[in-house]
C-alpha positions as CSV (number, residue, x, y, z in Angstrom):
1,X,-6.9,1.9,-1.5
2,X,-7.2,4.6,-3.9
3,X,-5.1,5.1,-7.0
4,X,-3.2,8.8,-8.0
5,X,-3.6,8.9,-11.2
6,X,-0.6,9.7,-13.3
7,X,0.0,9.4,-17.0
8,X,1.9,6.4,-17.4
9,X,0.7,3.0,-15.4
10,X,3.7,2.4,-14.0
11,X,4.1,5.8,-11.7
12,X,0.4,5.2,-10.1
13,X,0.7,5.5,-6.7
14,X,-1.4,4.3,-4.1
15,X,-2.4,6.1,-0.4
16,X,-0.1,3.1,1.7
17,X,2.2,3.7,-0.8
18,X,2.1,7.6,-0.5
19,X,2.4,6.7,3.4
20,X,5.2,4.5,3.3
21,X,7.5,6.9,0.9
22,X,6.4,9.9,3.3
23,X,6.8,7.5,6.6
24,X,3.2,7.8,7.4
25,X,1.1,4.2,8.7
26,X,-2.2,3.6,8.8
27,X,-3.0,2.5,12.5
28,X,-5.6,-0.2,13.5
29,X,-8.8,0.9,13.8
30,X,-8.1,4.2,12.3
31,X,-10.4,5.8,9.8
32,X,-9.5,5.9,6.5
33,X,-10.3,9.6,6.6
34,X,-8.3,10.4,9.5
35,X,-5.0,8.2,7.8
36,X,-5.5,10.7,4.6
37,X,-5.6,13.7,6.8
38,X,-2.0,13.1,8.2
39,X,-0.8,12.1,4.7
40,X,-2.0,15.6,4.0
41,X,-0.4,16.9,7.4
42,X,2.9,15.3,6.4
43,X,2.9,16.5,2.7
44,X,2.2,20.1,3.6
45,X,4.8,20.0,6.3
46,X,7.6,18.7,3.2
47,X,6.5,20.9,1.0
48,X,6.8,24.0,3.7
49,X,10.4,23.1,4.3
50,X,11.5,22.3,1.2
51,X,10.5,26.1,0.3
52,X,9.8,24.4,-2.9
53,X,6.7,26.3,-4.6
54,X,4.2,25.3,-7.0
55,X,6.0,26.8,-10.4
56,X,8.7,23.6,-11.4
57,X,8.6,21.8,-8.3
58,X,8.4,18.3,-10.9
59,X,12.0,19.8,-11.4
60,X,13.1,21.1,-8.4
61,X,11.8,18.4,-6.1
62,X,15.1,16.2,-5.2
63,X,13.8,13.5,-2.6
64,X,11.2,10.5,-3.1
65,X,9.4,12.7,0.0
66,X,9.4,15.5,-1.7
67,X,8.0,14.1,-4.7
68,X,5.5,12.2,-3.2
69,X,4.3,14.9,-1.1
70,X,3.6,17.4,-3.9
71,X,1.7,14.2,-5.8
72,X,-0.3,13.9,-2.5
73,X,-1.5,17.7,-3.0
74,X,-2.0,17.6,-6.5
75,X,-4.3,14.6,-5.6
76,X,-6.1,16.4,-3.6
77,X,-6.5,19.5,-4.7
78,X,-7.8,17.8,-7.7
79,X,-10.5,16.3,-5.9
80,X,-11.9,19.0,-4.7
């Protein structure tokens, strides 16, 4: 699976690894496409209630989920 790429090596994080921080499994059969678009689903939903926003939330996110979902979104909003 893909890669988020992050500065250092060591904070890479991959989409089953995204899933299993944010509780999200990839099921047999599924399409990859349809697995990324409730890692999306789930991110947007942590984000939403955290009422973290987009200025500082590398500071004010608390919780692996947290953090993971805002990577998620970066990712993707990069890869637009």
């Amino acid at each position: 699976m893909e890669n988020f790429e992050k500065q250092e090596p060591e904070e890479q994080l991959t989409l089953q690894g995204a899933g299993e921080i944010l509780g999200v499994t990839k099921e047999e059969g599924e399409a990859s496409v349809d697995y990324v678009m409730r890692l999306v689903e789930k991110s947007v939903n942590i984000v939403k209630e955290s009422g973290i926003d987009e200025h500082n939330h590398e500071e004010k996110a608390k919780t692996d989920e947290e953090k993971t979902a805002w990577r998620v979104l970066e990712y993707i909003s990069r890869s637009e």
